[in-house]
C-alpha positions in Angstrom: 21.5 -20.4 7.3 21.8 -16.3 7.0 19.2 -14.3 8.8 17.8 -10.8 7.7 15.5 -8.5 9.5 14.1 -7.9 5.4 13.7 -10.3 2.5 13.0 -8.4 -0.5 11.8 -11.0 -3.4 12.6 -8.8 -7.1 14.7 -7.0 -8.6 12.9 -4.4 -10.0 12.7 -1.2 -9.2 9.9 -1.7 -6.7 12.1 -4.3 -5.0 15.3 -1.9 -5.3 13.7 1.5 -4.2 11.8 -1.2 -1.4 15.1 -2.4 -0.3 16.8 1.1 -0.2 14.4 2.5 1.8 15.1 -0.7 4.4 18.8 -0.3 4.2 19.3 1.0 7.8 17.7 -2.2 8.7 19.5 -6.3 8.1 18.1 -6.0 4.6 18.6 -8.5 1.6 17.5 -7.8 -2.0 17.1 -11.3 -4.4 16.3 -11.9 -8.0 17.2 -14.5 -9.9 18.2 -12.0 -12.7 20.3 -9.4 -11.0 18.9 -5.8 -10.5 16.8 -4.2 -13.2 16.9 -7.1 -15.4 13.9 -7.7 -16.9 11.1 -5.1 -17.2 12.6 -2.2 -15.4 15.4 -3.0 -17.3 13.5 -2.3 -20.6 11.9 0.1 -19.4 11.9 4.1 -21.3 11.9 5.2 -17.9 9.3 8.7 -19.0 8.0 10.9 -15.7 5.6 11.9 -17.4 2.5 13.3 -15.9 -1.5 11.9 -16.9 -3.7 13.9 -18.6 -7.3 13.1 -17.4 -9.9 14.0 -14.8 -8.8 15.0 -11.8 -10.0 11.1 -10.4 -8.3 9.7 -7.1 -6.1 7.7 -9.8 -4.7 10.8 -11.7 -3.8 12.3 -8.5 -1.7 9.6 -7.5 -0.1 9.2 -10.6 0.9 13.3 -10.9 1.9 13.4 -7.4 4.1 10.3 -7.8 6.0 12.0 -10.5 6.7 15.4 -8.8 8.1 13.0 -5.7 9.8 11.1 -8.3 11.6 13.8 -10.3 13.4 15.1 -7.1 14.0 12.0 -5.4 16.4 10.9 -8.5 17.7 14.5 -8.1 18.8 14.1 -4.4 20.1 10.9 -5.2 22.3 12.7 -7.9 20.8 10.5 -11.0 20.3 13.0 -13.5 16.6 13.6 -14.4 17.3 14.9 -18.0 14.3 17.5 -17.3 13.2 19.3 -20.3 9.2 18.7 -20.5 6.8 16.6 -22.6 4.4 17.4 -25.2 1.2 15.1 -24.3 -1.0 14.7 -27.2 -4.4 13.6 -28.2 -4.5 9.9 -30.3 -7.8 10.9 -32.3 -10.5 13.2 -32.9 -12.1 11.6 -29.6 -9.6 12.3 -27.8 -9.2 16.4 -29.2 -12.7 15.8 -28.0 -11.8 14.7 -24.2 -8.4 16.8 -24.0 -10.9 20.0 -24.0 -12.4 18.7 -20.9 -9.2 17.8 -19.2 -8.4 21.4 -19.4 -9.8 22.5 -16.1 -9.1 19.3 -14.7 -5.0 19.5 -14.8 -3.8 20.5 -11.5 0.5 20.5 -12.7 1.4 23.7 -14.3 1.0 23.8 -17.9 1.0 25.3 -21.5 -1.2 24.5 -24.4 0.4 23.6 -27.3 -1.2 22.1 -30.9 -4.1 20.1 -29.6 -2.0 19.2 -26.2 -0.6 20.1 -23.5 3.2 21.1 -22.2 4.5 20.3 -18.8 8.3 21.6 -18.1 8.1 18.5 -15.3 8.4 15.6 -18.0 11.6 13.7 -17.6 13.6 10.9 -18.4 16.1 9.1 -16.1 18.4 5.5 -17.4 17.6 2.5 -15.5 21.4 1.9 -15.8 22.0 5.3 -13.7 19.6 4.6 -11.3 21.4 0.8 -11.0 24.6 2.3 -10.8 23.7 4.9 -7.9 21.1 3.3 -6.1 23.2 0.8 -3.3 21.0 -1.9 -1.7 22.8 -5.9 -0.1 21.8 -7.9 -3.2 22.2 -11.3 -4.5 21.7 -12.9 -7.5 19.4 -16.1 -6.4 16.2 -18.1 -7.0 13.2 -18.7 -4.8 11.8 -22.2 -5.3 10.3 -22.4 -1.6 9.3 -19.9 0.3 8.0 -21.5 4.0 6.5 -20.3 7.4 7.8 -21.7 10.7 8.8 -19.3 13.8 10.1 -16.9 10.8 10.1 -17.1 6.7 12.6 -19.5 5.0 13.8 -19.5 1.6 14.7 -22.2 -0.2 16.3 -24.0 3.4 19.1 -21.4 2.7 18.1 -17.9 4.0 15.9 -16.5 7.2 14.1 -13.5 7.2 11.8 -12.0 10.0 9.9 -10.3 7.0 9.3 -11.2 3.3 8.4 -8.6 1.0 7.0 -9.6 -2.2 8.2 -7.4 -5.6 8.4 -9.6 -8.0 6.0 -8.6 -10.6 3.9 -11.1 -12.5 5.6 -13.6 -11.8 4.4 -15.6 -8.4 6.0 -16.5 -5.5 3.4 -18.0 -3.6 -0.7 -18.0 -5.0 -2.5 -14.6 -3.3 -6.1 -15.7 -4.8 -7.1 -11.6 -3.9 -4.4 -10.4 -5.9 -4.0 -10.6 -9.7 -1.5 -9.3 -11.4 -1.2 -9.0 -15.2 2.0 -9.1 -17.0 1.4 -6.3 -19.6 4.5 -6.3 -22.6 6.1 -3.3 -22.9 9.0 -2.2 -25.3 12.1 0.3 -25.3 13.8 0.9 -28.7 17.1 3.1 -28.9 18.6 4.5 -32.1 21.7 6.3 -32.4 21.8 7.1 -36.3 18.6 8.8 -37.1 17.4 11.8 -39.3 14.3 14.1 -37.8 12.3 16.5 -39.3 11.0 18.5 -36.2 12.1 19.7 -32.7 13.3 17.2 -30.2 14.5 19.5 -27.6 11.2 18.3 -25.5 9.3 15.1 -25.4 6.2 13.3 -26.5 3.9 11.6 -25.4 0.8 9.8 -27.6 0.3 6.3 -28.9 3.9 6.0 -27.0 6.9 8.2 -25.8 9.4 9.6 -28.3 12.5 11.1 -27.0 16.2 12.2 -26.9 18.7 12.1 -24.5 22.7 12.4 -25.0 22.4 11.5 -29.0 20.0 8.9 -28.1 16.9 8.5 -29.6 14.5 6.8 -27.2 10.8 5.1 -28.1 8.6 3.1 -25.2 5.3 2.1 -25.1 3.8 -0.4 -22.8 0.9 -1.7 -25.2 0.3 -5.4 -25.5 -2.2 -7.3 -22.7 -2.2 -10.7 -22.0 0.7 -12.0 -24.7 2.7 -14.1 -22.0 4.5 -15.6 -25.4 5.9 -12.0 -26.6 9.5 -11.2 -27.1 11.9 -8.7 -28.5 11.3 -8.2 -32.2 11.7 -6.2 -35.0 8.7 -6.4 -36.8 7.2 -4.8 -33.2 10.6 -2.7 -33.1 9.1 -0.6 -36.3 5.2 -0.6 -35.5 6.9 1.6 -32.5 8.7 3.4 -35.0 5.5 3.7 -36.7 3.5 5.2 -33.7 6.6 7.7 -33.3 6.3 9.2 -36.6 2.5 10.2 -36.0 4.4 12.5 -34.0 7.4 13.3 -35.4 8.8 12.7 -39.0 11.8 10.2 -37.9 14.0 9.0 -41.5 16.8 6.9 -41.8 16.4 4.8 -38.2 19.1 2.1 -37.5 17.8 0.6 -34.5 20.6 0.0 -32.2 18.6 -1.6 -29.1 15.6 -3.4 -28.7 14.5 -4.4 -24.6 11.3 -5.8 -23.8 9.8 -7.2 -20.2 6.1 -7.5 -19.1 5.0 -4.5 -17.0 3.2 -5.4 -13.3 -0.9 -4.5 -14.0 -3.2 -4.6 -11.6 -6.7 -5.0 -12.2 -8.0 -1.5 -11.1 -4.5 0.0 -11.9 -3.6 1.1 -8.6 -0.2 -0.2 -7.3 -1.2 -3.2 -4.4 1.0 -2.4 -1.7 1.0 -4.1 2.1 -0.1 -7.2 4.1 -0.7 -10.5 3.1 -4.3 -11.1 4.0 -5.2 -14.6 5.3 -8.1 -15.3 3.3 -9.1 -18.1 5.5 -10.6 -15.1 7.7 -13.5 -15.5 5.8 -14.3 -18.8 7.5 -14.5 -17.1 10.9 -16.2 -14.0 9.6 -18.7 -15.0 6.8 -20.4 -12.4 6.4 -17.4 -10.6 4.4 -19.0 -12.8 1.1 -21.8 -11.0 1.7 -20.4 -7.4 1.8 -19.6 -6.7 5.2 -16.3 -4.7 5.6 -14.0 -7.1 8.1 -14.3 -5.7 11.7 -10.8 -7.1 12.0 -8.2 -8.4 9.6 -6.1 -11.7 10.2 -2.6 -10.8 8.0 -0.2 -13.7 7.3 2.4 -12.1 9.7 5.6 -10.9 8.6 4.4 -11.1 4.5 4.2 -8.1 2.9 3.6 -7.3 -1.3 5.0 -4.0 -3.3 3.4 -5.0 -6.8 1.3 -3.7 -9.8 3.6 -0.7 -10.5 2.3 -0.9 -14.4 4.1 1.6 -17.2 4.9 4.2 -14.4 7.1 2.2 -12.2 10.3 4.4 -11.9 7.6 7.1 -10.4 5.0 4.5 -8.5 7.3 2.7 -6.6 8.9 6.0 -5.3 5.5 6.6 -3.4 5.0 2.9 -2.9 8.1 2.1 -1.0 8.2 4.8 1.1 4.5 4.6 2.1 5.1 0.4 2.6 8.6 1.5 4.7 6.2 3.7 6.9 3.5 1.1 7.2 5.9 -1.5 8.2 7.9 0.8 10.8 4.9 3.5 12.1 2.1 1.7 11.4 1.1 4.1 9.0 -1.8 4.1 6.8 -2.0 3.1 3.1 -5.0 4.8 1.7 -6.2 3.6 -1.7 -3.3 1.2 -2.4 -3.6 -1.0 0.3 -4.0 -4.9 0.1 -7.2 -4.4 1.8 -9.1 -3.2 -1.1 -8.3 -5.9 -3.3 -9.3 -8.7 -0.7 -13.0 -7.0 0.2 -13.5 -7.0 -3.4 -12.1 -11.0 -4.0 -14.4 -11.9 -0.9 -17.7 -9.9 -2.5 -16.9 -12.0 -6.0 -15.6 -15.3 -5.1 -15.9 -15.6 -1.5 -19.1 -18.3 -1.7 -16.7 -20.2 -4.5 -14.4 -20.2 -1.6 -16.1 -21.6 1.2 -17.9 -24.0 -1.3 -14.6 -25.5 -1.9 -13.2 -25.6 1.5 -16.4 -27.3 2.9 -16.2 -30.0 0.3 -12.4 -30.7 1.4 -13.7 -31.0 5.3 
């Protein structure tokens, strides 16, 4: 049986960037796909910043794509930085776009009825594949077991398991839901435009071009577990492109789809495994109390929930999950934690109903 210090379970790029951030460490990386194979593989790959009140949420996101934009540039993976035009989908929104004003905190410029920030970029999943060296194999979990340390499938031992793999589960977390969200990437390299695309666009989706390339991603269907690549959903995104710039003559040359990790306050759920049985030992967590102590499932950890800003989340996330695993550090607003407290408030009663009738 091999051994490893790290387990990382996904092959996305929350399991890669998780897994490079380990690599000083007996660290192995498994998917049953390969690396960036499924929706970071599909992925348009857009840093582009959120436009929005300055909430706890839009500060994470903005600061994740400054950390972002020069972590790929250390790394040598080229950023393709040339900024993004972020625009207003309807009269509301002209509406909501004048309040935003004073809320932006990035540098910008007006422009039309949006707004211009010389950060936007674009990196290729294929780059970042290419560059980005982690211990990888190609391989499935079908059992993942506790005994003195994790084992997988009677085949590999790890000390720690870390948990990236997206909406699909490995093992039933009843705090944590995740949402697989459908997202699509179409490329084109024959194409006629009317209009500028020596900067990007962001509105109903992303339009943009890189090396000949023209590039068009939007994460926008929820809850449609049966979707696929199409291209009768190919050309609504060519649809939602031309509200913002005239495209003519489009032979789509690639079409890649994959459900995007949502979770269901939108944050990123990074850290512990919580043993929910806690809750039989403490019961007044059902009724609101915040845990005076926490019982984790040891050596289980989760990077998940990433959504349609992955290649800019899981920079943060893996980082902040290396330094929680390592120094103890703290989480803040992604942690585990916050998910559970909730859980326990809402189903908690449901829970301990159900255990007592199975005693």
């Amino acid at each position: 049986m091999k051994s490893f210090d790290f387990v990382v379970i996904g092959g996305g790029i929350a399991g890669l960037l998780t897994a490079y951030e380990l690599r000083e460490y007996n660290t192995l990386l498994i998917d049953k796909k390969g690396i960036l194979n499924s929706a970071s593989g599909a992925a348009g790959a857009f840093l582009f910043p959120k436009v929005g009140f300055n909430t706890k949420y839009t500060q994470f996101i903005n600061d994740g794509i400054i950390k972002a934009v020069d972590f790929y540039k250390n790394l040598g993976i080229n950023t393709n930085t040339k900024g993004v035009l972020i625009l207003p989908r309807d009269e509301k929104d002209i509406e909501k776009f004048k309040q935003y004003e004073s809320e932006i905190t990035l540098p910008f410029e007006k422009r039309k009825d949006g707004f211009f920030f010389k950060i936007g970029s674009v990196i290729n999943p294929e780059e970042v594949k290419e560059k980005i060296k982690v211990t990888y194999e190609v391989f499935e979990v079908k059992s993942l077991i506790k005994n003195k340390n994790w084992i997988i499938n009677d085949e590999i031992e790890a000390k720690n398991v870390i948990l990236a793999s997206g909406y699909e589960k490995i093992i039933d977390i009843p705090y944590i839901k995740i949402r697989g969200v459908w997202g699509e990437r179409i490329e084109a390299e024959n194409y006629k435009i009317e209009g500028d695309l020596s900067i990007y666009y962001h509105k109903n989706c992303s339009v943009g071009e890189i090396g000949g390339v023209l590039k068009i991603g939007a994460t926008h269907k929820r809850d449609c577990l049966s979707c696929k690549e199409n291209v009768e959903e190919a050309y609504e995104l060519i649809q939602k492109a031309n509200e913002i710039i005239n495209i003519k003559n489009i032979e789509i040359s690639n079409i890649k789809g994959g459900f995007r990790a949502a979770s269901i306050d939108y944050f990123p759920v990074v850290g512990k495994i919580i043993d929910i049985k806690m809750i039989l030992e403490d019961k007044h967590i059902v009724k609101g109390d915040i845990p005076k102590e926490y019982i984790f499932l040891e050596g289980l950890y989760i990077i998940n929930g990433m959504g349609g800003r992955g290649f800019s989340n899981a920079v943060v996330c893996a980082k902040k999950l290396k330094e929680h695993i390592i120094n103890g550090a703290d989480l803040g607003i992604i942690d585990t934690k916050r998910l559970f407290i909730k859980w326990a408030r809402r189903e908690g009663e449901k829970y301990l109903k159900e255990i007592n009738a199975k005693s």
